[in-house]
C-alpha positions in Angstrom: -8.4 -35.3 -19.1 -6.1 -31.9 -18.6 -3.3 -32.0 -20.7 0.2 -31.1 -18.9 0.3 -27.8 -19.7 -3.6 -27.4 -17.9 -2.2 -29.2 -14.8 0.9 -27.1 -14.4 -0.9 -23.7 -15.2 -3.3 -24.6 -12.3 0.0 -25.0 -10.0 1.3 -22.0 -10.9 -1.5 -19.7 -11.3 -4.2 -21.4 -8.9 -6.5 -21.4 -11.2 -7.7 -23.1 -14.2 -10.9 -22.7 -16.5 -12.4 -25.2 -18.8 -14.5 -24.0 -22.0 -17.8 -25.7 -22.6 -17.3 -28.3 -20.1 -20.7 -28.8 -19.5 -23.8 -29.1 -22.6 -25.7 -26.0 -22.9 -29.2 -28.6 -22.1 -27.7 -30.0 -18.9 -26.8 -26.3 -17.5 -30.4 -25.2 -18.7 -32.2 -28.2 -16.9 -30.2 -27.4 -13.9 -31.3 -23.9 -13.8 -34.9 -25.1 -13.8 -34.1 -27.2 -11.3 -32.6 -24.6 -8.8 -36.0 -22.1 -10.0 -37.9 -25.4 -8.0 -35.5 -24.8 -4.8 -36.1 -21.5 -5.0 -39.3 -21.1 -4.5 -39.6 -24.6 -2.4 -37.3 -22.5 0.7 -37.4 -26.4 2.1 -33.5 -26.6 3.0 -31.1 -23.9 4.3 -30.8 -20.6 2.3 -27.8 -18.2 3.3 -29.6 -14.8 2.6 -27.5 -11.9 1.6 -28.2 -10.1 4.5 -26.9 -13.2 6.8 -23.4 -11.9 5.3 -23.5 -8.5 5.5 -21.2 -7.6 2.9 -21.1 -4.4 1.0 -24.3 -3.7 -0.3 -26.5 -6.2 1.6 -29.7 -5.3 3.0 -29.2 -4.6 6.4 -31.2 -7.6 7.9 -33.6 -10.0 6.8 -36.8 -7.3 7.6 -35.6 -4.6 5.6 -35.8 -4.5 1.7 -35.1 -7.0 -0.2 -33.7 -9.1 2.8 -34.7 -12.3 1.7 -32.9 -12.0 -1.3 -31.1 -15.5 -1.3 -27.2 -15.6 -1.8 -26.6 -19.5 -1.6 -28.9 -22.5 -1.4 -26.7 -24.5 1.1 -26.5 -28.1 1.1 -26.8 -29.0 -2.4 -26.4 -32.9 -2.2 -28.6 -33.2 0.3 -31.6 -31.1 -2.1 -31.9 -33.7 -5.0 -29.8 -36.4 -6.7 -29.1 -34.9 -9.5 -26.8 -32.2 -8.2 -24.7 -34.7 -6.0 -24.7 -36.7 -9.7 -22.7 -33.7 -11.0 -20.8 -33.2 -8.4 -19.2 -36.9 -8.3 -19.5 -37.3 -12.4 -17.0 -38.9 -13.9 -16.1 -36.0 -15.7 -15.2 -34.1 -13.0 -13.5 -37.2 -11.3 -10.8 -37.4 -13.9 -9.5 -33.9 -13.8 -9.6 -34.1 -9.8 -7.4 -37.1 -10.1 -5.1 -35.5 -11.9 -4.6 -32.7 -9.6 -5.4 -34.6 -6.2 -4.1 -37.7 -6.3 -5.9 -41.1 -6.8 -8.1 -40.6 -4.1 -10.4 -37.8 -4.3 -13.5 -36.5 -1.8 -16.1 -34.1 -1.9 -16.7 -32.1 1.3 -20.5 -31.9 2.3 -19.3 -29.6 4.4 -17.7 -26.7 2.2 -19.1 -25.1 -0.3 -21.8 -27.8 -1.6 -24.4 -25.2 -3.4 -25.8 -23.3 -5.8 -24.8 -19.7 -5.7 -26.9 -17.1 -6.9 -26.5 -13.7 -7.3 -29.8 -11.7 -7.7 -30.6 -8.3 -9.0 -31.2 -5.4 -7.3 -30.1 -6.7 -4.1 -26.4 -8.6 -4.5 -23.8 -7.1 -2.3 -19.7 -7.9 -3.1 -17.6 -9.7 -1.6 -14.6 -9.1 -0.7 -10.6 -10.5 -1.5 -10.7 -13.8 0.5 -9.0 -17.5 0.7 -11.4 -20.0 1.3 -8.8 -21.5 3.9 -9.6 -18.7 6.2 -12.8 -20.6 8.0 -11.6 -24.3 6.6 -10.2 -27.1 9.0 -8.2 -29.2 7.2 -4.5 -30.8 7.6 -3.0 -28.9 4.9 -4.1 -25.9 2.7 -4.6 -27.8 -0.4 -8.6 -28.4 -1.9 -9.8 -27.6 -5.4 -13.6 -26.3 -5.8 -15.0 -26.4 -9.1 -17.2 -23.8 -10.6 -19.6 -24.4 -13.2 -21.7 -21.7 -14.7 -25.2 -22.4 -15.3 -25.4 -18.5 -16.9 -23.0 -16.4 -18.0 -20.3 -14.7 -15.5 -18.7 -11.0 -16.6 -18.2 -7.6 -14.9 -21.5 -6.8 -15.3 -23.3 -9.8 -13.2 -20.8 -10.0 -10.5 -18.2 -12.5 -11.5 -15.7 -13.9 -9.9 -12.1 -12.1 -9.5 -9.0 -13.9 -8.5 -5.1 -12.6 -7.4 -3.7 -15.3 -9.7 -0.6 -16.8 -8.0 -1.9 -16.1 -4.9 -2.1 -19.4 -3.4 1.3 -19.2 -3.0 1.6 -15.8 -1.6 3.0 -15.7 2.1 0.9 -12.7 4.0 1.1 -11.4 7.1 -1.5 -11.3 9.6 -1.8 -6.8 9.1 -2.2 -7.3 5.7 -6.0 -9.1 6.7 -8.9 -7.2 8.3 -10.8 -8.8 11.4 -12.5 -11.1 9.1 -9.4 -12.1 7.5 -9.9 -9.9 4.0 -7.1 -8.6 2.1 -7.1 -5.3 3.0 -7.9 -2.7 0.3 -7.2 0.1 2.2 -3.2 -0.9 2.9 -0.5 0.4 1.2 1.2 -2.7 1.0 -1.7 -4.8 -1.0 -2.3 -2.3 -3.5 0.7 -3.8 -5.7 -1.4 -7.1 -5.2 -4.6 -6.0 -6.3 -3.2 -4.4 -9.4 -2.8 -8.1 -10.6 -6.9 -8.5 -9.9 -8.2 -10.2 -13.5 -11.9 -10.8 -14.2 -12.8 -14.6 -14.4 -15.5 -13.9 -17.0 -17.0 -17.4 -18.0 -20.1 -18.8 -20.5 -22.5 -20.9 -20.0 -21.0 -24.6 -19.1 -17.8 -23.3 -18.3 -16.1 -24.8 -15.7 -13.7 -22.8 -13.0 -10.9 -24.8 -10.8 -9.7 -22.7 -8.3 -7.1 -23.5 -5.3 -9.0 -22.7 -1.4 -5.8 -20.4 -1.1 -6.3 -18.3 -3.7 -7.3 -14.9 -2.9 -10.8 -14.1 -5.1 -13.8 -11.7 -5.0 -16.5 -10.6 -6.8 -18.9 -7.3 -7.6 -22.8 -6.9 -7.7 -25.0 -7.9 -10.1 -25.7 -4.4 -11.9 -28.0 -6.5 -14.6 -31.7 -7.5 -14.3 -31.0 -11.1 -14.5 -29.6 -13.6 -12.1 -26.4 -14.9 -12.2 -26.3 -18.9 -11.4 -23.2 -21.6 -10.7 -23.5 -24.7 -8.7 -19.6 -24.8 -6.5 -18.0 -28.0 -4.8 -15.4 -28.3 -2.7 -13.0 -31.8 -2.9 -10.1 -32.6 -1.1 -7.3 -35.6 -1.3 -7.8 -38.4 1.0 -4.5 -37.7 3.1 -5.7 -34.2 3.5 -8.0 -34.9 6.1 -10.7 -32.7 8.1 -9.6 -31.5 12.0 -11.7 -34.0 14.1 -14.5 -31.8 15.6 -14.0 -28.8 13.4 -17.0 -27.0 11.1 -15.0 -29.3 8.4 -16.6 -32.6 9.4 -19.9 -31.4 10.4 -21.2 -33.9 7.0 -19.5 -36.8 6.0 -17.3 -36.7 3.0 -18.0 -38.6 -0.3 -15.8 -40.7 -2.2 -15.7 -40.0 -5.4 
């Protein structure tokens, strides 16, 4: 369970990680497992150059355009992922900063996320709320690292407190990114901090907190499996991309 003091630093910073939450053995048999998906290609793949973010290949013909960014619909691929994503372990802490009722979204999220060498592009300072459909503003994803996360490898970055922040619709590019180029968001971005993580740590993060991450610069892959869960009164909009999957009660 979190203590206190872990349940009120995720309210106030919007974020909260967890040392060694997961066995070095289970975060190595899972990273054999996604090596099988992989090369199997048998359920959707979002490519990096679907996204074209900075430093994607242009399309899926040029170089390196089959360079996979997310193997989608991770429940779906084999039991043992949706196992981890409703363990008990997990069910606890999501209790605790939920409610007593707690789903995973099929919808959001729900994969493994990769980030390969040579080819990763970097993503820019989003919420997650931006393309979600839900009746309030309020889901918790949780981030496990089956490798190790730095600077180096692409890592996450967050704006901590930033779940909170109230910005205004020039502050956001078309896509609704934070604008880097704004005078106004610079004094945000100076509060940018590195979530840099080991093996079988776990990362809570609000869907309003503004995060990012960099290229892999390294000649290894970088690996985390991400879920998405929500409280029961907090409710997908009826016909939205949110519902297009049933939820699961955890």
């Amino acid at each position: 369970m979190l203590s206190s003091e872990q349940v009120l630093n995720f309210k106030k910073w919007g974020y909260l990680v967890l040392p060694e939450f997961a066995p070095t053995g289970f975060c190595q048999s899972m990273l054999n497992l996604v090596d099988e998906h992989l090369v199997k290609g048998e359920f959707p793949v979002e490519y990096e150059a679907d996204l074209g973010y900075p430093g994607a290949p242009a399309s899926r013909n040029a170089e390196g355009g089959l360079t996979p960014r997310r193997l989608l619909a991770a429940t779906d691929r084999d039991s043992r992922f949706l196992s981890w994503a409703t363990h008990e372990s997990l069910r606890v802490i999501l209790h605790q900063l939920l409610g007593r009722t707690v789903y995973l979204s099929q919808s959001h999220h729900n994969c493994i996320m990769t980030k390969q060498p040579g080819f990763s592009s970097r993503t820019g300072w989003h919420r997650d709320n931006r393309y979600w459909h839900f009746a309030q503003p309020e889901l918790v994803s949780a981030w496990l690292a089956l490798t190790p996360e730095n600077a180096d490898n692409g890592c996450l970055w967050v704006l901590p407190n930033s779940h909170r922040w109230e910005v205004e619709s020039f502050q956001l590019d078309e896509k609704q990114f934070l604008r880097t180029d704004f005078a106004k968001n610079q004094d945000l971005l100076a509060h940018a901090t590195p979530i840099e993580l080991n093996q079988g740590d776990l990362l809570l993060f609000h869907s309003n907190l503004f995060h990012g991450a960099g290229k892999n610069n390294t000649d290894t892959k970088k690996c985390s499996l991400v879920f998405t869960y929500r409280a029961e009164s907090n409710t997908p909009t009826p016909r939205s991309p949110s519902t297009k999957k049933p939820d699961i009660l955890l």
